[in-house]
N, C-alpha and C positions, 0 to 999 in steps of 0.2 A: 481622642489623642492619636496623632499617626502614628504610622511606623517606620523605623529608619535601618536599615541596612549598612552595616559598618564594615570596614576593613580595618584593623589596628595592629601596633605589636605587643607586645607584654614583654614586661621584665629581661625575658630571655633573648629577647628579639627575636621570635618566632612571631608568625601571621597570622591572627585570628581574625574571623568572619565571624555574624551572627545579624542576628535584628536588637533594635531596640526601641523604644515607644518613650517618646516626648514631645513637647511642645513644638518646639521648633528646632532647626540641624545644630543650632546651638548647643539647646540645653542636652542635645545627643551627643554631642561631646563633650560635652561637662560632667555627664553622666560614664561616660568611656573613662573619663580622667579621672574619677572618682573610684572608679574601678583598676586602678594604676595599668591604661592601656595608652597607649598614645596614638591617635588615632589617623589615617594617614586619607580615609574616604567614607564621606557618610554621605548615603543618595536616602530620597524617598523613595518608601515601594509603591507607590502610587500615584501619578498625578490627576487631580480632578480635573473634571472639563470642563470647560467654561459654557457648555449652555447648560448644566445642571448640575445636582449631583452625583452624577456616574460618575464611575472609576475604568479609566480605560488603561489595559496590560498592554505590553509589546504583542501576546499571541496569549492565547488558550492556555490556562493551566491545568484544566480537568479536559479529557476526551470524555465521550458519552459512559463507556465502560468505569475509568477510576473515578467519575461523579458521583456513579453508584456505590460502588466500595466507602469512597470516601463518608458518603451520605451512612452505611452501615454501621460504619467506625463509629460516628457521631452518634448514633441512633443505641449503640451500644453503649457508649461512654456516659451520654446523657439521660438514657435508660438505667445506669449502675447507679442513678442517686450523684454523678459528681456534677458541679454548677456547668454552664457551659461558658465559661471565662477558662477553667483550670481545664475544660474537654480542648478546646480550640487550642490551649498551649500544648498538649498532648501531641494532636493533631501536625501544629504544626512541626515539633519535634520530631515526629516522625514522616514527616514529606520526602515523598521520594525525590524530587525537582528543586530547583531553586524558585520556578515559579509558582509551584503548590505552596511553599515554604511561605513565599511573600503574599499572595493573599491571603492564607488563612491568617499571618499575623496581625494583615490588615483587617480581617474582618473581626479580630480579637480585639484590634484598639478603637476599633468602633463601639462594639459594644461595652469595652471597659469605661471608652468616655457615655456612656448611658444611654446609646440607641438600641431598640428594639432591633433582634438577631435578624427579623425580614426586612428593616430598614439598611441595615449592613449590607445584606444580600443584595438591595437594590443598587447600592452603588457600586454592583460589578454584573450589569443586565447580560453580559456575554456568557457569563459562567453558568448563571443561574436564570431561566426564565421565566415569566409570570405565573407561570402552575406552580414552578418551584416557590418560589416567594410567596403566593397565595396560601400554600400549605403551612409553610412557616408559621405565617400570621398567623392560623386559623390554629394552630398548635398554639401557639404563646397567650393568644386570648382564652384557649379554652384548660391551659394548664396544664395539657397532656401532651408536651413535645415531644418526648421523649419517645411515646406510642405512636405520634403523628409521621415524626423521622422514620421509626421502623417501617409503616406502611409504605411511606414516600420511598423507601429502599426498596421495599416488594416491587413497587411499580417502577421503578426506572430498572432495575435487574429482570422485572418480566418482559418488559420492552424491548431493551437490550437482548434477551434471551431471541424473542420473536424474527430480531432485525438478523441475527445473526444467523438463525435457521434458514430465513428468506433469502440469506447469502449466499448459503454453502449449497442450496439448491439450485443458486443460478451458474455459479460457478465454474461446476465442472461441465455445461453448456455450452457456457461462454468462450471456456478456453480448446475446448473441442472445434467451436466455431472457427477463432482465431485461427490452429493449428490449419485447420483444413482450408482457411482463405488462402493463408500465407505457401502452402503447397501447392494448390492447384495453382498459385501466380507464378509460382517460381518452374512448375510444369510449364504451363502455357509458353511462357515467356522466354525461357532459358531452353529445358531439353524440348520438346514439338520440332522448336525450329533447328534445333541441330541436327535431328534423325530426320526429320520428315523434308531434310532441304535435299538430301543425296536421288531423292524421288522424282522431285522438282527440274534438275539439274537432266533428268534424261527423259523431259518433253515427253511424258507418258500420262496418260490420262487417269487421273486419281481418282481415288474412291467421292464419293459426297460426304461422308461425317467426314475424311481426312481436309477435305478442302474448305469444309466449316471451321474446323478447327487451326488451319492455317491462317483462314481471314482471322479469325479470333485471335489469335496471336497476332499478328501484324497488326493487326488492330491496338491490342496491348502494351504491344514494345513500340509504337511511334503516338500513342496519344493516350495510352494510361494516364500519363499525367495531370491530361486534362480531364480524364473521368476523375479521378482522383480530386482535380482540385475542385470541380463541379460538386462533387459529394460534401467537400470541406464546408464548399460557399452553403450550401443547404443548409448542413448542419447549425453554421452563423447564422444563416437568414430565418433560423427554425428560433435561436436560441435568443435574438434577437427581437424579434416578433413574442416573443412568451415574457420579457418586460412589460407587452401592454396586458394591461389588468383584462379588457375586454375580448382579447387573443386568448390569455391565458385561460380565462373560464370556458371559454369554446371548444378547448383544446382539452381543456380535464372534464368537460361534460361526454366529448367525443372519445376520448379515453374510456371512459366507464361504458360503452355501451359496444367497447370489442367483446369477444365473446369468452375467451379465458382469461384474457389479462384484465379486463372491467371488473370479472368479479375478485378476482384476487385483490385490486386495488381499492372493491371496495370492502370486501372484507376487512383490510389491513389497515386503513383509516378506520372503517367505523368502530374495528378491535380497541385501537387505539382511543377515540373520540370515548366509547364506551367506559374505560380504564380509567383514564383522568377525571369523566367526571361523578363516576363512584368514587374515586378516592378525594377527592374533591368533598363532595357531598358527605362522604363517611368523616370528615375531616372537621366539617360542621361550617363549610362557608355556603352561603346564601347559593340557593338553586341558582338566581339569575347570573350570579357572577361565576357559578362554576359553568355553568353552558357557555357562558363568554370566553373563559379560561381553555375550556375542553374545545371550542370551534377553533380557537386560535392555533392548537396543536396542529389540525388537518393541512394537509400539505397541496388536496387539493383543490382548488378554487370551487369548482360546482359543490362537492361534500360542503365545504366551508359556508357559501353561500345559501345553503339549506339548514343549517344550522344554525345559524344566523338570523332567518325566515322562523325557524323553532322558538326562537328566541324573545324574535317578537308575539308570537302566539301565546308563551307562556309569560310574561309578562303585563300582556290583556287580559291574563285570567284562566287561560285553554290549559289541561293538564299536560305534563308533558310527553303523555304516551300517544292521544289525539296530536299534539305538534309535529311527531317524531312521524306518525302514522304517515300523517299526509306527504310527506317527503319520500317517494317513491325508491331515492336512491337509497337507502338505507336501508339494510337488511331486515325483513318481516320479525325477524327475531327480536331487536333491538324495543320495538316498541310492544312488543308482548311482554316482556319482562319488565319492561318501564310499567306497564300498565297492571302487571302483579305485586309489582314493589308498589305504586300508589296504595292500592285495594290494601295491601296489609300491612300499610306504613314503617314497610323494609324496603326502601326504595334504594339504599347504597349499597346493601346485599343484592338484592335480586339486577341491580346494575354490575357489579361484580360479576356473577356469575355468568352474566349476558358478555361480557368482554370478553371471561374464561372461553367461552363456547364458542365465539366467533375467533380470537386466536388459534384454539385446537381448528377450527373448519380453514383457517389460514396456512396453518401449516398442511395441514392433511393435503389439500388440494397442489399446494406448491412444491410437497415432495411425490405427490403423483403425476404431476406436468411434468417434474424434471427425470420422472423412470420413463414417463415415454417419447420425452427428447432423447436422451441419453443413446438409445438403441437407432431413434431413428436419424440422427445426429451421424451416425456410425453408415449405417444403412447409405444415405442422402453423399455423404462422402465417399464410401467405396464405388456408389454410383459412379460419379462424376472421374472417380480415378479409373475406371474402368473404361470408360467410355475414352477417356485420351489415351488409354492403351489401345482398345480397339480402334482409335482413329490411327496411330501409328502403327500398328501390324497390320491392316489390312495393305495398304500397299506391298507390304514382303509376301504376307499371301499370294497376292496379286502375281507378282513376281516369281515367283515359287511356280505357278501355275501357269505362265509362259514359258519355265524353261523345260518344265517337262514337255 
């Protein structure tokens, strides 16, 4: 049964909002009037699309963070013994948005008309993706959703947790970098030429850094623009070119094989790949469909297409600690504990803990990149400031040492 989103007034002539669930905008007013409101606008919260059953919103109701949260809420609610028809109304009563508000009550009158809570899900694939969904189902078939939600909360909160550490360490890099672009252009560009033109002006023979640093400027201030817009067009013709499928795996192969950033990247997928598909596995859906599920997560082509290559090995028969093996890119770790979880048929623990140990060596590594950026970040710019000080006093030097 949908759901419909009203505006009405009541008795008082005061404005009330809410949702309501019926068949059609009809009997949602019939139902408004029954409730002595008069009702003044009744929209769907959802229109279905016409190549299937999705549910498509104007924009996002969950960001990655409140997905989590929200997942916990449910995970709690549904874990307290109450049905998850009377959790979802919970839920949606307490949305912070109007677009939290309206899908959850959409995905309340899905399942009040009798679909399966991962069937529900599927008709809003932007919110929720097929990990998500997968877990669902693999909860509802096995009875234990409630246990299943709470996991599926660990793991989108550890995720979350990870992405957001990998953040705050590139960070303050980043804007260190910024800072010190945007000064040395505004040196260059602005003061050089104003001090260093009164030099110019009396036909005196300049130092060599001062007169590198003059071209450099002139250079600057009459065709910056065109460096500038040359760096833009790259960036296009980079971002453009990473549309082809065959560009793109070139590109994430040759990534993985820089020397700091390959491994962090692969750390950080394979943490990931790891994650989903013990909880996956712990969840009790089929090994082959959680490897399918867990590939799809990797973000990057070459990781993905090895996984993928696992995929089929384990499929043919091959365990999946020999699939994993042979896939080079993949941390030695990852198929060691695959191949201890086979041996003692604890395979969604000892995958667990293989995800634990590669997130901890993700973080480890990316807050020790960002302690030795940070100084030398510092270092690399006092350089460069210094060096256009010393390009503009040596001429006064210079000068200084003529008049004596």
């Amino acid at each position: 049964m949908p759901a419909y989103k009203y505006e009405a007034l009541d008795a008082d002539g005061k404005t009330r909002k809410g949702l309501v669930e019926a068949e059609n905008p009809r009997a949602a007013r019939g139902q408004l009037r029954g409730q002595g409101l008069v009702p003044l606008a009744v929209d769907a919260v959802a229109i279905a699309a016409q190549a299937g059953d999705s549910v498509s919103f104007r924009r996002r109701a969950f960001s990655s963070t409140t997905l989590a949260v929200w997942t916990r809420q449910l995970a709690g609610l549904v874990g307290a013994g109450l049905p998850l028809e009377r959790a979802l109304t919970a839920l949606a009563d307490e949305a912070e948005t109007p677009g939290q508000r309206e899908l959850v009550a959409h995905l309340r009158a899905e399942v009040n008309a009798g679909a399966p809570f991962a069937r529900a899900l599927a008709s809003a694939p932007r919110e929720f993706d097929d990990v998500y969904r997968a877990v669902i189902a693999a909860g509802e078939q096995s009875g234990a959703l409630g246990q299943v939600l709470e996991r599926l909360a660990d793991d989108l909160e550890e995720r979350q947790a990870l992405r957001a550490k990998l953040i705050g360490a590139a960070l303050y890099p980043a804007i260190v970098s910024l800072i010190a672009l945007v000064i040395v252009v505004f040196l260059v560009t602005y003061v050089v030429p104003q001090v260093a033109g009164v030099f110019t002006t009396r036909k005196q023979a300049l130092p060599i850094l001062t007169v590198g640093l003059l071209a450099l400027s002139d250079f600057m201030r009459h065709w910056g623009w065109l460096l500038a817009l040359a760096v833009a067009g790259a960036i296009g013709a980079l971002l453009l070119a990473l549309r082809s499928e065959a560009f793109r795996l070139r590109f994430d192969a040759g990534w993985l094989n820089l020397p700091v950033l390959g491994r962090l990247a692969r750390g950080y997928n394979a943490a990931r790949f790891t994650g989903t598909l013990a909880m996956l596995a712990a969840s009790g859906v089929p090994i082959l469909k959680a490897l399918q599920a867990a590939a799809e997560t990797l973000n990057n082509r070459a990781l993905r297409a090895d996984a993928m290559d696992a995929l089929v090995q384990v499929r043919e028969g091959a365990p999946l600690a020999a699939a994993l093996a042979a896939k080079k890119r993949f941390p030695g770790l990852l198929p060691m504990f695959a191949r201890l979880g086979e041996q003692t048929g604890e395979l969604p623990r000892m995958l667990e803990r293989a995800a634990r140990q590669l997130s901890i060596e993700v973080q480890r590594r990316s807050m020790a990149l960002a302690t030795i950026l940070e100084p030398l970040l510092i270092v690399g710019m006092g350089g460069i400031v210094m060096t256009i000080v010393l390009a503009v006093l040596q001429p006064i030097i210079q000068l200084n040492t003529w008049v004596k």
